[in-house]
TORROGU-33505 format. One record per residue: x, y, z of N, C-alpha, C in turn. Coordinates in steps of 0.05 Angstrom, whole numbers, plus 5000, padded with zeros to 4 digits. Example, Ala and Ser with C-alpha at 12.3 -4.5 7.8 and 13.67 -1.06 7.14 Angstrom:
<sites>
526448865156524649105156526449345156 525749555142527349795143525850015157 
</sites>
This chain:
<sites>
407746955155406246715146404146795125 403846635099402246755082399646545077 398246635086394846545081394646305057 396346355040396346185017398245915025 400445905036402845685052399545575060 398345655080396845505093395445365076 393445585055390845375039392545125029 395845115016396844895004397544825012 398344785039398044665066396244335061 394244525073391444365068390844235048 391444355018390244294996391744054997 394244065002395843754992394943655009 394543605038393943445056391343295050 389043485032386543365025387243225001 390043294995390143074968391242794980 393042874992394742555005392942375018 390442535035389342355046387142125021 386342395007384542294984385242034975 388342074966389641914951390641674963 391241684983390841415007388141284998 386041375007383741245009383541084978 384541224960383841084933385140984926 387241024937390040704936388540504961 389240584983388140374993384740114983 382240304975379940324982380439984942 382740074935382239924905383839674906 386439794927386839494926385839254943 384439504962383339204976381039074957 379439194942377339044928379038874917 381538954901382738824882384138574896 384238624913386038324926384138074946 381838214943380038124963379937774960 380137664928381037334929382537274947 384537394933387637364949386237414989 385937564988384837605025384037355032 381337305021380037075029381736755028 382736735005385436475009387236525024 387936745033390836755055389536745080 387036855088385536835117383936595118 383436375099383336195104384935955108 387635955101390135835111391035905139 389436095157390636095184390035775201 392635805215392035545240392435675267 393535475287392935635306396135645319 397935655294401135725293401235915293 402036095319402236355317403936555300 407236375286408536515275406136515242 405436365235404036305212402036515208 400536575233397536765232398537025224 401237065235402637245248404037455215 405137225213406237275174402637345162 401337165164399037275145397737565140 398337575176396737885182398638125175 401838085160403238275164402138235126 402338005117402638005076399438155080 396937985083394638135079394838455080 395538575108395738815111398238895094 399038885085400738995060399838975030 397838805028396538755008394538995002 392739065030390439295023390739525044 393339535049394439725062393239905082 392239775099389939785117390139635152 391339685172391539455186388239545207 387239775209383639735213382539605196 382739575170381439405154381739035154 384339025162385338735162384038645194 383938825212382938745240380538765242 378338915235376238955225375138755216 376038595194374938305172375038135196 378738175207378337875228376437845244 375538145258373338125274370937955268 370238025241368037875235368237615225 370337515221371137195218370837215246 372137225265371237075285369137065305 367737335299365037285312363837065285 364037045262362036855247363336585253 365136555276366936215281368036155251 369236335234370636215222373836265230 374236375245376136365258376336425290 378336195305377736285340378836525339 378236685367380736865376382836805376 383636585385387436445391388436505361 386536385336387836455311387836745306 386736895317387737245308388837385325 389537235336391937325353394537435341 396037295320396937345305397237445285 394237455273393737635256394137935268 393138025295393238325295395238395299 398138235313400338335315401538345282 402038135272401838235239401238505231 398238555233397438805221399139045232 400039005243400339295263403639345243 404839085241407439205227407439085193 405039015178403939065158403839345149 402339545168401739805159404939955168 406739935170408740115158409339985139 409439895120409939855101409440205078 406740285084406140545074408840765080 409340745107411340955108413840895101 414140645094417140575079416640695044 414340585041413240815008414140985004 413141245028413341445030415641565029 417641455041420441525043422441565021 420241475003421341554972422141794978 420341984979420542254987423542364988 425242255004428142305016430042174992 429042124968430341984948432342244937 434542324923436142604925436342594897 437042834883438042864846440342644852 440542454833442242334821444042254793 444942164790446442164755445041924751 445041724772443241464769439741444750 440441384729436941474716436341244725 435841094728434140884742432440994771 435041114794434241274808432241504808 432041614787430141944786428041774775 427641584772424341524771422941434788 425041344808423041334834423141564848 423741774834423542194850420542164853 419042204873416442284879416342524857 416242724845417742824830416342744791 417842484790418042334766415842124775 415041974802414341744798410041904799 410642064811407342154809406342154779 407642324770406742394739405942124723 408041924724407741844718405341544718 405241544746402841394756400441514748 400041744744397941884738397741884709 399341834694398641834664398241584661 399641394669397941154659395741094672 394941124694392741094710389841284687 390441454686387941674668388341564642 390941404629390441354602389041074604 388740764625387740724624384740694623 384140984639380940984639380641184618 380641334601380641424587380741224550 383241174548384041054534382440814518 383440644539383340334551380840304553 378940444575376840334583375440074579 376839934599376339734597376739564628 373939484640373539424661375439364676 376739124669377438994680380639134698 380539334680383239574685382739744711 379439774704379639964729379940044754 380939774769381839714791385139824786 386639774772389339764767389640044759 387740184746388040464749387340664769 385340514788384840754808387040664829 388440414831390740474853393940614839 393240634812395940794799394841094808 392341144804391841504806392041574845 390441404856391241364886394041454892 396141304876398341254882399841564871 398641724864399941904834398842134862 396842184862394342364880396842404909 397142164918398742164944400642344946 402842244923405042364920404542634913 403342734902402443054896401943114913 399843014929399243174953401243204978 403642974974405342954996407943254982 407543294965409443534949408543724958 405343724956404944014961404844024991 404743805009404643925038408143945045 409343875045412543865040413244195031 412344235006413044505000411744715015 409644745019408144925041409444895066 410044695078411344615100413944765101 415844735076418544875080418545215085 416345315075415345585074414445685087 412745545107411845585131414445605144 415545405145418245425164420245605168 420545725145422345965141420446185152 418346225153416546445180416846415200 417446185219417946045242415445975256 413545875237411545835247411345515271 413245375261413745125264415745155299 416645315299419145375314417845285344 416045355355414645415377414545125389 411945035361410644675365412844505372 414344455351417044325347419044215376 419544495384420744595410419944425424 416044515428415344365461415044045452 414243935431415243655421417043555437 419043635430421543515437422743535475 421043815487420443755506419443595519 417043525511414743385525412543115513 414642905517413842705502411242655508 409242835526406342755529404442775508 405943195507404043355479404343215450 407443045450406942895420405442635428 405042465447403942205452400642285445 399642565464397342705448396142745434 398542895412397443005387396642735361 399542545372398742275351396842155360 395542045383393942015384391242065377 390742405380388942535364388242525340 390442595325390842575295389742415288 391342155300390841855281387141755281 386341745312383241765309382141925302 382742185293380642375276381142235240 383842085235383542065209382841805206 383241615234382441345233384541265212 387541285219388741105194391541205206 393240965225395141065225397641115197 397140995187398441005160399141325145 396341385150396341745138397741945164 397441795185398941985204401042015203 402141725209405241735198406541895178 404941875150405142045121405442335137 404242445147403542675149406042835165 407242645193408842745206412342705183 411942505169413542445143413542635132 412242855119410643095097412543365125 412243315149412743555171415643595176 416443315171420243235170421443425159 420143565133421843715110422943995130 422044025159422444325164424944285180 425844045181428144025185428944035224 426244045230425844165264424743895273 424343715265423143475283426143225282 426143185308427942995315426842805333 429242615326428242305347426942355367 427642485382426242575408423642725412 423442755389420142925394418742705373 419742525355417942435338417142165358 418941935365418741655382415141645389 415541895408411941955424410142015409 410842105385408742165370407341905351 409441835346409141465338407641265354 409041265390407541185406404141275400 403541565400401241625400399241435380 400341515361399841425337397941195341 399040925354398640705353395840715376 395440835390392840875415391340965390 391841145375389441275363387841115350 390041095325388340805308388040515323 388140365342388040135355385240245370 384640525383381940625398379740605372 380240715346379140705325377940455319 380140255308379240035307377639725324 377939875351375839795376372439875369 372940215363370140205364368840105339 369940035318368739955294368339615305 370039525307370139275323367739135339 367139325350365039385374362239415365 362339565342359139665345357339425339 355739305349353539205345354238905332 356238935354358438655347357938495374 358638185371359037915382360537905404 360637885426363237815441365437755438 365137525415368537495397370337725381 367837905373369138095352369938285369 368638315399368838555414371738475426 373038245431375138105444377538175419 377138165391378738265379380038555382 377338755378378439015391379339035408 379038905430380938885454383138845463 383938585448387438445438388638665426 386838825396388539035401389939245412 388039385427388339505448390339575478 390339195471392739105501394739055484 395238975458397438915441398639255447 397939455433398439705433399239855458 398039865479398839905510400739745512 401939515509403439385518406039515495 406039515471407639615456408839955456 406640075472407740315480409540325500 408340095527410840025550413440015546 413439735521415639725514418239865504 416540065483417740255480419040485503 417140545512418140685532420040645551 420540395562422540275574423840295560 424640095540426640145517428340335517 426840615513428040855504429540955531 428640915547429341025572431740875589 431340525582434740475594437040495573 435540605540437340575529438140835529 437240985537438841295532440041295566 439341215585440241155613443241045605 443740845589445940735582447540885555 446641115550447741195531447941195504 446540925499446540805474444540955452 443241265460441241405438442841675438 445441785451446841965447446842025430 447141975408448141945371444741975361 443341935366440841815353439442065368 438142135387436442285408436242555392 437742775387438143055373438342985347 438042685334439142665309436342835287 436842995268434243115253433142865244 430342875243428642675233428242755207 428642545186427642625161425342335148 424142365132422042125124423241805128 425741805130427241515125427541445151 428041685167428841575201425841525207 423741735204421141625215419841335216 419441335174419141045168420540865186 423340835182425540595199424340665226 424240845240423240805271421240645271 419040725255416240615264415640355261 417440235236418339965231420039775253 421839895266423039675282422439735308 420539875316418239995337417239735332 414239635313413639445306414239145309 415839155300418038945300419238845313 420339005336422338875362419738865379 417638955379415139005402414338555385 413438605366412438335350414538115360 416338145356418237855375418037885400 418338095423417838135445415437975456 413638085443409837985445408837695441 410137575415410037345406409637095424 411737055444410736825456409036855477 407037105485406137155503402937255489 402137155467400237245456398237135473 397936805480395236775493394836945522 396336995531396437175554393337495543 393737505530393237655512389537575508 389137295503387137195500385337105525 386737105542385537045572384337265581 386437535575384937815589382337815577 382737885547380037855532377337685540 377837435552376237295555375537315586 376437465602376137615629375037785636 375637935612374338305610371238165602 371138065578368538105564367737785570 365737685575363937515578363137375542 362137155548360637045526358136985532 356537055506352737045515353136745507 351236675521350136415521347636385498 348236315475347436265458346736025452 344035935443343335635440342935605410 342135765397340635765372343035675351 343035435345344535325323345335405296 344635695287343935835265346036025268 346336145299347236395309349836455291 352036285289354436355277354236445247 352236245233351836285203350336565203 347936655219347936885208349737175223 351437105243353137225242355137305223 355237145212357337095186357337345163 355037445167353437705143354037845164 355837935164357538185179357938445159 356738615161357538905151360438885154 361938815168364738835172366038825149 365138545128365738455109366338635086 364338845090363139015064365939115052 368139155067370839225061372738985037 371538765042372238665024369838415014 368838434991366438354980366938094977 369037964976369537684975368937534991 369437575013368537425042365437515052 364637765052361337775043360337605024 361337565004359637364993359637024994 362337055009362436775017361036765045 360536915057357636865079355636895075 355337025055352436955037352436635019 354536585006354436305001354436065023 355136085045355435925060351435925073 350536155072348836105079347336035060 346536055038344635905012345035635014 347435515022348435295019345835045037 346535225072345135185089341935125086 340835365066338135375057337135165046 339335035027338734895009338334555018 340434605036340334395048337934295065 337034545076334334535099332134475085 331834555051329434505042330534195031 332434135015332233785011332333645038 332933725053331233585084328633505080 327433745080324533755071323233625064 323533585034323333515006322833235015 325233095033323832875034323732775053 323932885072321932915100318632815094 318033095072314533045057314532805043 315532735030315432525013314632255033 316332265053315932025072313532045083 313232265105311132185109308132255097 308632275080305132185052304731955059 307231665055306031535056306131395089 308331475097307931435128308131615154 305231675161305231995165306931975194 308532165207309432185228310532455240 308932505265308132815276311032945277 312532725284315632835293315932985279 315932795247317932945220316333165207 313833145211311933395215312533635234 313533595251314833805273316933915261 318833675247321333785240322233915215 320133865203319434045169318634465180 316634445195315434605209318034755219 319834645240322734805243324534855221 324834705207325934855184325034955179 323235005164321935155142321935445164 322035405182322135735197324735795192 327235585191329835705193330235875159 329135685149329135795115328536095114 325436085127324836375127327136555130 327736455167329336685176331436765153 332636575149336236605134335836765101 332836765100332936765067332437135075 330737225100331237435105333037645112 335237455132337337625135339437565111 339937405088341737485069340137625050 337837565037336537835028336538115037 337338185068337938385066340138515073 342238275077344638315068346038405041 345038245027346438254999344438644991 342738735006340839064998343339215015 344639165035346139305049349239285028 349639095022352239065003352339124978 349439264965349339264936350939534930 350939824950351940024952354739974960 356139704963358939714959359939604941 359039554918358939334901361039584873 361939494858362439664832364239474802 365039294826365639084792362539004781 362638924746360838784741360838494756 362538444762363238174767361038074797 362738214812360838294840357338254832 357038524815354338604811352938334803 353838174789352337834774352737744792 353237604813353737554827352137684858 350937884863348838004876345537854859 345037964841343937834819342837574826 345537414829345037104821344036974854 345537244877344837124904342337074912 341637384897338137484907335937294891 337137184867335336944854335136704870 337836664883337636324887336836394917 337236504922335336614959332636524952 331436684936328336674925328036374924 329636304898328636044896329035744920 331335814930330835614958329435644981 328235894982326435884994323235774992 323035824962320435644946321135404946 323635154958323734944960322234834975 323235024999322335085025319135035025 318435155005315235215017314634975004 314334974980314334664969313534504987 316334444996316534185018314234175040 313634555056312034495072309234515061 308434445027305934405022305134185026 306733945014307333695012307133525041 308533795062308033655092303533565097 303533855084301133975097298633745074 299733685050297533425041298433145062 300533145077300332885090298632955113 298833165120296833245147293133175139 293033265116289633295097289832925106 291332785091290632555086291032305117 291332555143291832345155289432435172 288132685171284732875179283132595172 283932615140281932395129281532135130 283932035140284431765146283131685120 285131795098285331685067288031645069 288431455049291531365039291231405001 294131474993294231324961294031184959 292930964928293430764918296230754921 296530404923298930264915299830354892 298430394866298730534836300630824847 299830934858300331254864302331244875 303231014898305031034908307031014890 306930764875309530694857308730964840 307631164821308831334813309431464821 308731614846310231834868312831734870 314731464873316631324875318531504843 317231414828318431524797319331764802 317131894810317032154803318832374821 319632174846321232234872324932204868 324831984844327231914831328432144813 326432154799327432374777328232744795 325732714818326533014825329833014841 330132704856332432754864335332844855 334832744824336732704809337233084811 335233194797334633484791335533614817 335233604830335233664861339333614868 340233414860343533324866344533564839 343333544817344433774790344134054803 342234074823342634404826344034484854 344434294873346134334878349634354870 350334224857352634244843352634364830 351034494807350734804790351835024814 350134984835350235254853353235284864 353535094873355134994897358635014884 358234894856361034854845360834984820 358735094816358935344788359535074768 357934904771357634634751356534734724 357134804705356034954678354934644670 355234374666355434124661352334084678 352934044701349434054723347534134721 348434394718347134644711345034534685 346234494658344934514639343534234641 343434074653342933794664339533814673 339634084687338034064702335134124686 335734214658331634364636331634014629 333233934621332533744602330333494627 331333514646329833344666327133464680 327833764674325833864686322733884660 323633874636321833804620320533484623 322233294629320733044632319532994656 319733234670316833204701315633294683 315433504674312033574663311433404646 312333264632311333034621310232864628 311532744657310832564679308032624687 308432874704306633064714303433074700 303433124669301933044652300532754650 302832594647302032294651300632124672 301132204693300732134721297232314728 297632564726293632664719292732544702 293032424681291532274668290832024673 293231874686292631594703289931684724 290631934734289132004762286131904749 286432084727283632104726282731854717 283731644713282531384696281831234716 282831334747283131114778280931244781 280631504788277231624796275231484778 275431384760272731364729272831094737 274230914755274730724759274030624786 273030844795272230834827275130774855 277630734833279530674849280430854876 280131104871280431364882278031444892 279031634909276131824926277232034911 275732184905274932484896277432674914 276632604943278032764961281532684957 282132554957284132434955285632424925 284032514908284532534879285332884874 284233034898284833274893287333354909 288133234933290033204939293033194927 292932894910294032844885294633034870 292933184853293533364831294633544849 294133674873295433924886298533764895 298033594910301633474901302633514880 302933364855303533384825303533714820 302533904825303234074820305534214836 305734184861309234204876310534154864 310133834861312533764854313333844820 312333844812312534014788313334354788 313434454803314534684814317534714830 317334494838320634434857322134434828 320734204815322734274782323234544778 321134644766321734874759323735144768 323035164800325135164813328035184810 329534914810330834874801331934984782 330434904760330535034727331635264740 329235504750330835734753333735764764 334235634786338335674794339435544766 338735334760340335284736341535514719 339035574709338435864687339836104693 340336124718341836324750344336354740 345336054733348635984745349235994713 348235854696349135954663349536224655 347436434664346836634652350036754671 350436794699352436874704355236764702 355536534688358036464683358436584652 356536704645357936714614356037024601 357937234621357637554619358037674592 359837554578361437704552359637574537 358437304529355937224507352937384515 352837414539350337704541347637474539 348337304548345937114551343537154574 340437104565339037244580337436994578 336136974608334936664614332236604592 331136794583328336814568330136714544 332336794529333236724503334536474508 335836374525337336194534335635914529 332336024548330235704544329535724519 329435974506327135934485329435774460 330835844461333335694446333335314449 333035234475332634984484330634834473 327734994471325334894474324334894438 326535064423326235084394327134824383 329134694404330234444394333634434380 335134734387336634804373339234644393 338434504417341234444423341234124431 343334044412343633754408343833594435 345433704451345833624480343233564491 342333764495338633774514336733624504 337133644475335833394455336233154472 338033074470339332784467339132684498 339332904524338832824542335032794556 334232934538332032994551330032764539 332432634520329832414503331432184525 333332114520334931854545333331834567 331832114588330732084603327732064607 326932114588322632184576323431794573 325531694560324731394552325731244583 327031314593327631154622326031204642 324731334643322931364667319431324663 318631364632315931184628316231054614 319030854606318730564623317930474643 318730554661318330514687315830614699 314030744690311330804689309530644673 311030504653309630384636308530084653 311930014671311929784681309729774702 309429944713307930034743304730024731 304230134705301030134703300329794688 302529764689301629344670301429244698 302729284721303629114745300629114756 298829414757296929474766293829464753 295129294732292129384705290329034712 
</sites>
């Protein structure tokens, strides 16, 4: 045995694995839309969940990763357990799909040229040159997803050559001769070793590869490989428990668990299987047969497969243990699921992290136009309730604006599209700014509290302009949600031109103030009140303004637009639109101020 067989041994094996991870690790970013639209079409049709979890997991070639996500959909209740039920049996025969790849491998010289390009051989090289000429070349972002799963894919295959060839070399020493032997003896030591394997690499996929890569010595047969397959499936299913698990929900802990009993139960099966069928004769032919990459792949596939129809109508069985073994906390807090939802789990695929970061802004936003005019009401009709109930929000705002702020700091280090990155950017802005709705609103609570100490009221005058002025913010207030909410570029820009005619208002309305004080109409105390209102609400605008400014600047990456050039461009007068709207609205609304100080003069 030569010291060197061994290092290239290894060396390929650190390549295959490498190269997995960067096939795998690209297409899941890259398909991560696609993820999130296919895992949101589950129902609670088991053959349906069932198909999803086998396409997803073939999509990012991952069935820890596809069971992993589900976990965290359904601790965040976007999906029950009953619906991933079928997702994990899916996953499980999703991930051979890799070792059907693999089996290229066993592809032979042919006269067929069509054939010799799928030679592991011909097909590496070639994945690897276009993969390096796109980044090289090309460079050009949008490629670089499509090139790191071509070099992934290139990396693999080399590394599955060089453990193959070290492998055959070793074999001719008889190094193999010994292991092999008791294999096929002792279906424990292979149920063992795959087991081992697969949780030290956490991926049955690469295990498989690897005993595929061991095939070449010509010494592994049906009979020593079946258990090792079996193994296989405890390892990575124990793996994906404890990721499952950590610092996880009851629901997500009940996922790892389904797996778990899915897997035990699929090893049973097997095992029976094998045993009345070689009892009956029927593995004579098959049992001593040499294993080469094509028999492994095909085993581990209709392993999968006959276990998945077997299982199928017996899945909720499945859901009862789960809900037997593990308990549910009694949770009251109406929040609990949404910020569950900001699951690290996600971080595997950034699409559905950010759609629980959107789902929760959403929430925020909503809690502060609660608010908004929650205050408004009671200014003029004060009431402790809705005073209580501003007060609970405004805590929930806090909380949420804290845990996705430090969500989106935990997700910035998985981030690598620009796309992603604007979009981090645009979260950590509009966090900020709905949370200053938030406070807003509970300033506005806190002058109805002053004015009810004082047992002062507004003028009738005040009231009808607070009315105006309550109109216009709503409008601003419906534009930014739909900027946010629906990436409204239309809303969005909706929203300066109105936010210039509050400060106009804003302007107008202190100057009334001051003509009601000079007039004795007003108290002093009550006049300062006033202006500290007027200035909120003149800030809620602004506000606004900013998500506006948010959602333009990130819809439009390739014009390189920056919010400081963007207003100063507006405010120069250079855009006909903002023009034209911002004068429609300066003349419709002091009218209506106009009307209110003749009604009162």
């Amino acid at each position: 045995m030569s010291v060197f067989n061994v290092i290239s041994l290894f060396g390929g094996l650190a390549m295959f694995l490498y190269g997995m991870r960067m096939m795998s690790s690209a297409l899941r970013e890259g398909s991560t839309g696609t993820l999130k639209a296919i895992l949101g079409k589950v129902t609670d049709n088991f053959i349906k969940s069932f198909l999803l979890g086998v396409v997803v997991t073939a999509l990012i070639q991952s069935s820890t990763a596809t069971i992993v996500i589900t976990s965290g959909l359904v601790a965040a209740g976007l999906l029950t357990l009953k619906q991933s039920l079928g997702i994990i049996v899916g996953a499980n025969i999703g991930t051979t799909v890799t070792g059907q790849i693999i089996r290229l491998m066993d592809l032979n010289s042919s006269s067929n040229t069509l054939l010799q390009f799928f030679k592991p051989s011909t097909l590496a090289p070639i994945t690897l040159i276009i993969g390096v000429f796109l980044i090289v070349f090309v460079n050009a972002k949008k490629f670089d997803n499509s090139a790191s799963i071509l070099i992934g894919f290139g990396i693999l295959f080399t590394g599955l050559m060089h453990m193959t060839e070290a492998v055959s070399e070793l074999n001719n020493s008889g190094v193999f001769d010994s292991l092999f032997v008791h294999l096929s003896k002792s279906p424990f030591l292979g149920y063992g070793i795959g087991a081992l394997v697969s949780f030290i690499l956490q991926s049955s996929s690469a295990t498989v590869g690897i005993l595929q890569a061991f095939s070449v010595s010509g010494q592994l047969f049906f009979s020593s490989i079946y258990a090792v397959l079996l193994g296989i499936y405890l390892g990575d299913c124990t793996t994906t428990a404890i990721v499952c698990s950590i610092g996880a929900k009851p629901e997500a802990k009940k996922v790892g668990l389904v797996n778990i009993l899915y897997n035990f139960s699929k090893t049973l099966i097997v095992l029976i299987g094998v045993f009345i069928f070689r009892k009956l004769g029927l593995l004579d032919n098959l049992w001593n047969m040499t294993a080469n990459s094509s028999l492994i792949a095909n085993t581990n596939s209709i392993f999968n497969i006959v276990c998945a129809v077997i299982v199928l109508p017996f899945l909720s069985f499945y859901e009862k243990m789960a809900n037997r073994i593990i308990k549910d906390n009694k949770e009251n807090n109406e929040y609990d699921e949404l910020i569950a939802s900001l699951d690290t789990k996600f971080f595997e695929s950034p699409s559905l992290a950010f759609s629980s970061c959107y789902n929760v802004l959403i929430k925020m936003y909503e809690l502060a136009r609660k608010n908004i005019n929650l205050s408004f009401e009671v200014l003029v009709n004060f009431d402790q309730k809705k005073i209580d109930e501003i007060e609970k929000g405004e805590n929930y705002i806090d909380l949420l604006t804290d845990k996705v702020n430090n969500y989106l700091v935990l997700l910035s280090p998985h981030i690598s599209s620009d796309q992603y990155g604007r979009m981090v950017s645009q979260y950590y802005s509009v966090a900020t700014e709905f949370e200053r709705l938030g406070d807003h609103a509970k300033n506005i609570a806190d002058y109805a509290n002053e004015l009810k100490d004082k047992k002062e009221a507004f003028s009738l005058e005040a009231q009808d302009e607070l009315n105006v002025i309550k109109e216009i913010i709503d409008h601003i207030l419906d534009y930014t949600k739909k900027a946010f909410e629906k990436r409204d570029l239309n809303a969005a820009k909706s929203i300066e031109p109105l936010e210039e005619v509050v400060d106009d208002i804003v302007s107008n309305l202190k100057n009334n103030h001051v003509r009601r004080l000079n007039k004795g109409l007003c108290s002093v105390e009550v006049g300062t009140i006033f202006l500290n209102l007027l200035n909120d609400i003149e800030r809620i605008s602004d506000v606004c303004s900013n998500v506006g400014v948010a959602t333009i600047v990130r819809a439009n990456p390739d014009d390189l637009i920056e919010a400081h050039d963007y207003m100063s461009m507006l405010h120069r007068g250079d855009d006909t639109t903002f023009n034209l709207e911002y004068r429609n609205a300066h003349d419709y609304y002091f009218n209506k101020l106009e009307d209110i100080e003749e009604e009162h003069s």
